[in-house]
Structure formats: C-alpha cells, structure tokens
C-alpha positions as CSV (number, residue, x, y, z in Angstrom):
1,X,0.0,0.0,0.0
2,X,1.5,3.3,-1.4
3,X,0.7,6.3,1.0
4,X,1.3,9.6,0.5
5,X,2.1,11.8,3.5
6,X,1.3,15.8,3.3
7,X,1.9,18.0,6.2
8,X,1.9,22.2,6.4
9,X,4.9,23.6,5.3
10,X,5.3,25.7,8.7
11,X,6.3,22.7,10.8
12,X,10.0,23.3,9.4
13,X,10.0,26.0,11.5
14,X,8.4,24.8,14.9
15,X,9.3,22.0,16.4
16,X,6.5,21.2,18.0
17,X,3.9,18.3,18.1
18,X,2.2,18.5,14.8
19,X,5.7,17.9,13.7
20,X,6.6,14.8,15.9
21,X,3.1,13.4,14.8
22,X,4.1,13.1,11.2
23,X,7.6,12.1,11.5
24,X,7.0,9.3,13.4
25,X,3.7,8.4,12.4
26,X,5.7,7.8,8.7
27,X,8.6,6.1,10.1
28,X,6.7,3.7,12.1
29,X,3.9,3.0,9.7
30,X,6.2,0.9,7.5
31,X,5.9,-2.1,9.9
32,X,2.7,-3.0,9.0
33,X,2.9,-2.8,5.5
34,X,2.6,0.6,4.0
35,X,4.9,2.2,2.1
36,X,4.6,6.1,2.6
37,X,5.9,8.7,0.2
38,X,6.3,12.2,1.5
39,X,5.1,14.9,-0.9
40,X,6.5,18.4,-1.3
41,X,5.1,21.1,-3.5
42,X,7.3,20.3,-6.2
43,X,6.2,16.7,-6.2
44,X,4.2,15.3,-9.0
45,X,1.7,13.5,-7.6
46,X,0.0,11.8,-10.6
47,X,3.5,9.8,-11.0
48,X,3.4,8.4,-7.2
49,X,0.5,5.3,-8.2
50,X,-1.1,6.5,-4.2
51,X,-3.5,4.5,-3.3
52,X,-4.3,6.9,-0.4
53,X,-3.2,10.5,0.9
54,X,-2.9,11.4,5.0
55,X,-3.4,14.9,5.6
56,X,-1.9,16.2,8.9
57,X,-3.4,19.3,9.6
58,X,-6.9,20.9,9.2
59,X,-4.9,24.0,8.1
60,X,-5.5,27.4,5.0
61,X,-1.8,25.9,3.9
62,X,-3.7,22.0,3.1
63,X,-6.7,23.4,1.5
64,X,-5.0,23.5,-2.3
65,X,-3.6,19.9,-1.7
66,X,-6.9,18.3,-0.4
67,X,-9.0,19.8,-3.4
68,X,-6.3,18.2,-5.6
69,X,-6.3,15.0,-4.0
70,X,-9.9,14.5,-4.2
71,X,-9.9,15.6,-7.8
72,X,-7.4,12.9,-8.4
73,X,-10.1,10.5,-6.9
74,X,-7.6,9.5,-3.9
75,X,-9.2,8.7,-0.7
76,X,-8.0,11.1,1.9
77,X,-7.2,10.8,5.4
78,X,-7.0,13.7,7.7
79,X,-5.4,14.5,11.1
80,X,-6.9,17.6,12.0
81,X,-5.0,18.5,15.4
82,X,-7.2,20.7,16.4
83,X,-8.8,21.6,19.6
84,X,-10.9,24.7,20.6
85,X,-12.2,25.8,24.3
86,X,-15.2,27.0,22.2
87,X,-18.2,24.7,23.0
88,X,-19.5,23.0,19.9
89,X,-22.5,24.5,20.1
90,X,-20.5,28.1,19.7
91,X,-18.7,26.8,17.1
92,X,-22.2,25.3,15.0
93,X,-23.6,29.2,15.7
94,X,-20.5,30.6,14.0
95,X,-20.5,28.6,11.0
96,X,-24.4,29.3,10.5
97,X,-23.8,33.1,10.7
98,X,-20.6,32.7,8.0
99,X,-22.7,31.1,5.6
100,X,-25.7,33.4,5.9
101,X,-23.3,36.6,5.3
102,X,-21.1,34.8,2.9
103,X,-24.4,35.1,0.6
104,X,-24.2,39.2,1.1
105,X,-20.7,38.6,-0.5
106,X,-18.5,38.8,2.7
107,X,-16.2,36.3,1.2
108,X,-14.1,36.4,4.6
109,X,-13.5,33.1,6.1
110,X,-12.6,31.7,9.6
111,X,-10.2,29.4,11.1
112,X,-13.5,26.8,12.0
113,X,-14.7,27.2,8.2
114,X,-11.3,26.2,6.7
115,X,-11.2,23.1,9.2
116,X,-15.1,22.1,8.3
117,X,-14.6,21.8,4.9
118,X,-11.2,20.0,5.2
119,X,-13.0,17.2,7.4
120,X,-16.0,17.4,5.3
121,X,-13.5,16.2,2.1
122,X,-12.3,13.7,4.1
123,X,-13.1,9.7,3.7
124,X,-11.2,9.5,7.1
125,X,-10.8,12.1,10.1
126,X,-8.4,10.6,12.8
127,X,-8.8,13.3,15.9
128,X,-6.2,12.2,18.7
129,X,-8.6,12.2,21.9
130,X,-12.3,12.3,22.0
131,X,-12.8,15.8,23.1
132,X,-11.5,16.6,19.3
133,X,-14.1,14.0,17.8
134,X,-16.8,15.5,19.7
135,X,-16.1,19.1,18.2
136,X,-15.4,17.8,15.0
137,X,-19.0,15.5,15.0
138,X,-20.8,17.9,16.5
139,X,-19.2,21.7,15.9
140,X,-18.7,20.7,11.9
141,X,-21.5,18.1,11.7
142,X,-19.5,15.4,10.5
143,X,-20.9,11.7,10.3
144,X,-19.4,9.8,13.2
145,X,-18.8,6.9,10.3
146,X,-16.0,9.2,9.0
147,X,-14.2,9.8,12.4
148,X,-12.1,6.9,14.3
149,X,-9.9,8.5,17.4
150,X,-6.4,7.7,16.9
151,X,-3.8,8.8,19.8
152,X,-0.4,10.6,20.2
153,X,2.2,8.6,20.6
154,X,5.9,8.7,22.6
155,X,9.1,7.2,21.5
156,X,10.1,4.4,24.0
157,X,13.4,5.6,24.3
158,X,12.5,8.2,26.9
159,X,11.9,5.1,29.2
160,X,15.5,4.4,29.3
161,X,16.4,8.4,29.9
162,X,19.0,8.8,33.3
163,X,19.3,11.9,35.4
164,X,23.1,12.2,35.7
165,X,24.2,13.9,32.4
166,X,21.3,17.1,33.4
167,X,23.1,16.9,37.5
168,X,26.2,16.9,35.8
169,X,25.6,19.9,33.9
170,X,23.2,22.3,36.0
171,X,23.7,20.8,39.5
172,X,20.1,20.4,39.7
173,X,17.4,17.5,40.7
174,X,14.4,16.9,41.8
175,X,13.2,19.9,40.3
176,X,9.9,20.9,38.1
177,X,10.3,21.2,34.7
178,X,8.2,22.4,31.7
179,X,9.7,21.6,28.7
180,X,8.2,23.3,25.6
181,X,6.9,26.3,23.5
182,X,7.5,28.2,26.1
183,X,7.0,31.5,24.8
184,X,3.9,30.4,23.3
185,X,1.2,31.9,25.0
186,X,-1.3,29.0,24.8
187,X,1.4,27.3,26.6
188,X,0.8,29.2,30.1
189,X,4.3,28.8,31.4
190,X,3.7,32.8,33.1
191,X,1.4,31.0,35.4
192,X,4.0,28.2,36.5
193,X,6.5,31.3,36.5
194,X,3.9,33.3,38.8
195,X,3.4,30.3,41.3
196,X,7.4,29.5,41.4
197,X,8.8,31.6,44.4
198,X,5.8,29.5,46.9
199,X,7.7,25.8,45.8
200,X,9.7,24.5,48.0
201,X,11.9,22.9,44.7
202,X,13.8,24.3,42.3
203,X,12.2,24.9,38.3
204,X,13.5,24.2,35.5
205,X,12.1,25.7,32.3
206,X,13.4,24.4,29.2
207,X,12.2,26.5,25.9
208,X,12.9,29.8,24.3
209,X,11.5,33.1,25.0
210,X,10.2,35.6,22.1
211,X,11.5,39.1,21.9
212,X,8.2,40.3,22.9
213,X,6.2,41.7,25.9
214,X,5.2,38.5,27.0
215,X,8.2,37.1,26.7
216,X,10.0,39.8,28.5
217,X,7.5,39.9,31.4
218,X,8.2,36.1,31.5
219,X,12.0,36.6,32.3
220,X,11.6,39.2,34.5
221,X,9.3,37.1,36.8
222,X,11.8,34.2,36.5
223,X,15.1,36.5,37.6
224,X,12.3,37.6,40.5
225,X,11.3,34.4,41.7
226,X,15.2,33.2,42.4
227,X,14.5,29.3,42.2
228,X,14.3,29.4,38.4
229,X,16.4,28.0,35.7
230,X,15.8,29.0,32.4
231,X,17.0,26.7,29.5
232,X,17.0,27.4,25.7
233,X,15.2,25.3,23.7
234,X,17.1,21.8,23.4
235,X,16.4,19.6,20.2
236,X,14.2,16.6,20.2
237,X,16.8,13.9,20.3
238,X,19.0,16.1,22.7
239,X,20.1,13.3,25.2
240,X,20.3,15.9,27.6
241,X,16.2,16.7,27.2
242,X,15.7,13.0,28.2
243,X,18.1,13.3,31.4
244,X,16.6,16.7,32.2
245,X,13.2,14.6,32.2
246,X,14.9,11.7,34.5
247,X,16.0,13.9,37.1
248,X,12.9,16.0,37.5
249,X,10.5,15.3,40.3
250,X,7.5,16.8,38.8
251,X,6.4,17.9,34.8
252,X,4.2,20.5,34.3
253,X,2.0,21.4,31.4
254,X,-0.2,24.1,32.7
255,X,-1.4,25.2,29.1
256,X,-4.5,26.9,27.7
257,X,-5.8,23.3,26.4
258,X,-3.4,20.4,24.9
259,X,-4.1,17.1,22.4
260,X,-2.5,15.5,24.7
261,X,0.9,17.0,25.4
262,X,3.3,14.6,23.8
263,X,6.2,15.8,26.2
264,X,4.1,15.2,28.9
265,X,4.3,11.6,28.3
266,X,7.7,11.1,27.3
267,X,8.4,13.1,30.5
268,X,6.7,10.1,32.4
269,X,8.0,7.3,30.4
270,X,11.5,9.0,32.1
271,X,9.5,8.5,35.3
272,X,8.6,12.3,36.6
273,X,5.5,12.9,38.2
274,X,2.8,14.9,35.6
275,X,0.8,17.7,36.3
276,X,-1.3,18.9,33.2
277,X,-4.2,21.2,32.3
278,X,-7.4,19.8,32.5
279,X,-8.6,21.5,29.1
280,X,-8.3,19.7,26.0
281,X,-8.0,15.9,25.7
282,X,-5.5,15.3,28.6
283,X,-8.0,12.9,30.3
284,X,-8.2,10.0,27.8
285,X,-4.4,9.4,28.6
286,X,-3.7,11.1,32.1
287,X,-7.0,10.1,34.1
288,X,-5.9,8.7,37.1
289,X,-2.3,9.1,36.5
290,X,-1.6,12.7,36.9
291,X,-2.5,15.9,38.6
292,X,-5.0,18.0,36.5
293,X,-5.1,22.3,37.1
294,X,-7.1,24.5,35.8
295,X,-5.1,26.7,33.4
296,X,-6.9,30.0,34.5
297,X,-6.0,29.7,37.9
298,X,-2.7,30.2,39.9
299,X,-4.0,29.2,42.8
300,X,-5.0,25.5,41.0
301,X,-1.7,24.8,39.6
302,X,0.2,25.7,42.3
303,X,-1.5,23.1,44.7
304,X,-1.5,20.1,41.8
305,X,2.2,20.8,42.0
306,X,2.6,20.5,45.4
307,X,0.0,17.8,45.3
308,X,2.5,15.9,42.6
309,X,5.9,16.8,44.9
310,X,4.2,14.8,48.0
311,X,3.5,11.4,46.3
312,X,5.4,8.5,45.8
313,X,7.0,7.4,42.9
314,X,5.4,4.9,40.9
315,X,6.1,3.4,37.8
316,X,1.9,3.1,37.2
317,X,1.6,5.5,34.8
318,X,5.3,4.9,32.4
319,X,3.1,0.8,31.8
320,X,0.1,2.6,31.2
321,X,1.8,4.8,28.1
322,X,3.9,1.4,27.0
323,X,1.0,-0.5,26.7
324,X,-1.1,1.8,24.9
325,X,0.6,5.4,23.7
326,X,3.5,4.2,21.3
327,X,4.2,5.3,18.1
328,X,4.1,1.8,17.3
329,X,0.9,1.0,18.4
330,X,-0.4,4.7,16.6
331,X,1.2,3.4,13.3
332,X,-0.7,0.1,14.0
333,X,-3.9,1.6,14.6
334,X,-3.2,4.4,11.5
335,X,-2.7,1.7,9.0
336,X,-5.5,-0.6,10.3
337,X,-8.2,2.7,9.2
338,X,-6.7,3.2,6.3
339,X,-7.1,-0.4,5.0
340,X,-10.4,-0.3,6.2
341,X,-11.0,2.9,3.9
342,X,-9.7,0.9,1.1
343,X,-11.8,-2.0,1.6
C-alpha cells in the first residue's frame, strides 16, 4: 500500500507536536505494510501510483492539496490537530452566521470554516482524543462513520532516559520542569512562573522566550522568583532533554488546552510525576495518572504541583503509556483505518 504523506509547510520552523506526529507516524507506519511517500510542492503527484493521501493538519496551507487530491479521486485521510475551548454549540452558531453573510458577498472566512470543509472532504478524520471528535461530529457536523480516534504517541526511548548527564551539567534534581513552547502563549508557562517563588523545589524551564512583551514579562518574573532556571530550547533527540526529564520530580503542562501534550508523556515514560491542564483531551491518557489544574488559575496549579511533589513514585503511569501510547501501536492503529478505507 503506497501512502502519501502531506503536512503544512510551517512545521520546518516549529518544532513542536504536529511535527513529531508526522515524522513518526511515517517512520513507524512501515511495519505494518505501507509504504509512505512524503510529498513536497514540487512533487508530481500523478506519477506516485497513491493509493491513499494522509493529511496532517486541518490548516488554510492543506486546503489547495486536499482539493487536488480529491480531484485525483484519492481517498484522503485527515489528522486535523485541532482543539478549541469554544463549546460545539458556539462553534455550530458561528458557521451558520458565515454562511448566511457569505451570501451578502463577505467572502471572509474563519479558522472553524477552513477546518469544516477540510474534514468534510475527508473519507477518514483521525482526531487524537475524544474531546477533538466530539467538536469535530458535533461543531462541523461530521458523520461519526468518517471519524475513528487515533492517539499521540511517545518514542520508548525516553523510558531508558538517566538523570546524571542534566546533574552533571546544572547541579540540579528533583526539580519541576516544563519543557516546551515556552513563549507560546497557549502554553501558560507565566502562570508556573507566577506560582514558582511559593515551591519548596527548584524549576527548570526548558524553551525559548520571544523578543516580545510577553516574553519579556516572562523573564523578569523568572530572575524575581530566584528558584528558576531557564534553559534554551534543546532539540528533540537532545540526550540531555531526556536526562533533564529523569531527574525532574515533577512535569508541568499548565497550558490553555493540549491534544495531549506529547512531552508530557515522554516526561513520564523518564519517570517524573505529571501535572497537566485539564482542558483539551489530557484525560483520555492522564486520568488517574496525573495531577490535573485548571489553566486560569494560579491558585490550581500551584497546589497540583505541590500535590504531585508529595507522592510517591510509581512506575503506574510509564506501563500505562507502553502499553497503549506508542508510536508503534499509533502506526498500528493508522494503517489498520486506512485499509479499512480501502476496503
């Protein structure tokens, strides 16, 4: 089975989840017998012989590629990545009111129209959690036939992550760590940096700052608080990311929403203690294993910190994500729908 793979050009120049999705959803999925192509704009597609097209992201940048694929008579999968703390309802209300002035000649579109009519073109929507599905059945009124939930996943490699090389180099453990976007706003870290002088641990924040006023007033509150570390942003496969990991007592995601928070598990395969916002679809892999806050609220993610700090290790959660969250067992699952597509 020939698959071709599309994602937006802008992951080259983030590298965030989206990214780690695709990569290793394309390396992995070759185990289980499909042979993926990756397609760039200068690609001709017609010469490939696809017998299918995955889509990640519901994105303006895939709209030109999806209407070509489906003129091409490919079926399409789609990975939308996409997560909204608008209520479906809201987001059914706003699409009504764009078509109705769309007929007055508006011709301006929104974020929720591009991502309708992607799914809408799709023979196949794989969400990652089921908070995404609902929006997507029910905030873009997409048949539940086309939508089958297919998690994140975490390379096992973080399992086997030590602490010594990140004590060897900052003289610091047992700490709390975000690792991350940091100076993207959705990501929250001002609230962990508000909270950090009341810890009684050091925290580590690994991820670069913007030139910006956010950024700024981020830095200032870390040189205030006096127990914080800040780190620049250390590649993927840094070995001294997965250390950093190993010798942290607690990880913290305290973000707007996430779909799940992919560092959040490989920080637990390297055995930390997770604390993670409780917006998004963080449940359907942490419930029962971590610490859930409310994003909006110091006061909430300062005591699921502490909360985390007081309990006992356990290696509960690290079997839950081996068992269920690998990329091998997402490229399993992946190629499973799209041979049921092509059935």
């Amino acid at each position: 089975m020939k698959v071709g793979y599309v994602s937006p050009m802008s992951i080259a120049a983030v590298n965030g989840g989206l990214r780690t999705q695709a990569l290793m959803t394309t390396k992995h999925i070759t185990s289980f017998g499909v042979e993926p192509k990756l397609i760039s704009p200068w690609d001709d597609m017609k010469a490939m012989n696809l017998d299918l097209v995955h889509v990640f992201g519901a994105s303006i940048e895939n709209v030109g590629i999806v209407d070509q694929v489906k003129a091409m008579g490919l079926p399409l999968a789609l990975s939308p990545v996409f997560f909204s703390n608008r209520k479906a309802a809201f987001i059914k209300r706003a699409l009504k009111m764009e078509r109705l002035s769309s007929a007055f000649g508006s011709g301006i579109r929104s974020d929720f129209s591009v991502k309708t009519e992607l799914c809408s073109k799709s023979d196949l929507v794989l969400p990652n959690t089921s908070a995404e599905a609902d929006l997507i059945r029910d905030g873009f009124s997409i048949p539940e036939s086309q939508i089958q939930i297919i998690p994140n996943g975490v390379e096992q490699k973080f399992a086997e992550a030590r602490p010594q090389l990140f004590i060897d180099t900052y003289g610091l453990k047992d700490f709390v760590l975000f690792a991350g976007q940091a100076g993207a706003k959705r990501k929250n870290v001002i609230k962990l940096l508000e909270v950090a002088p009341d810890l009684d641990a050091p925290v580590v924040i690994i991820g670069s700052f913007y030139k910006d006023e956010y950024g700024e007033k981020c830095r200032i509150l870390a040189a205030e608080a006096g127990n914080v570390t800040l780190i620049e942003t250390l590649d993927h496969d840094s070995e001294l990311l997965a250390s950093a990991y190993a010798a942290s007592s607690v990880f913290v995601l305290p973000s707007q929403f996430e779909t799940p928070g992919i560092a959040a598990m490989e920080a637990a395969l390297a055995g930390s203690r997770i604390v993670i916002t409780e917006k998004g679809g963080t449940k359907d892999y942490f419930d029962g294993y971590a610490e859930f806050v409310n994003p909006d609220s110091s006061k909430s993610i300062l005591n699921g910190i502490k909360e985390a700090l007081k309990r006992e290790s356990s290696d509960i959660l690290k079997n839950h994500i081996l068992e269920n969250y690998t990329w091998q067992r997402v490229a399993e699952l992946t190629a499973n729908q799209y041979k049921r597509v092509l059935e």
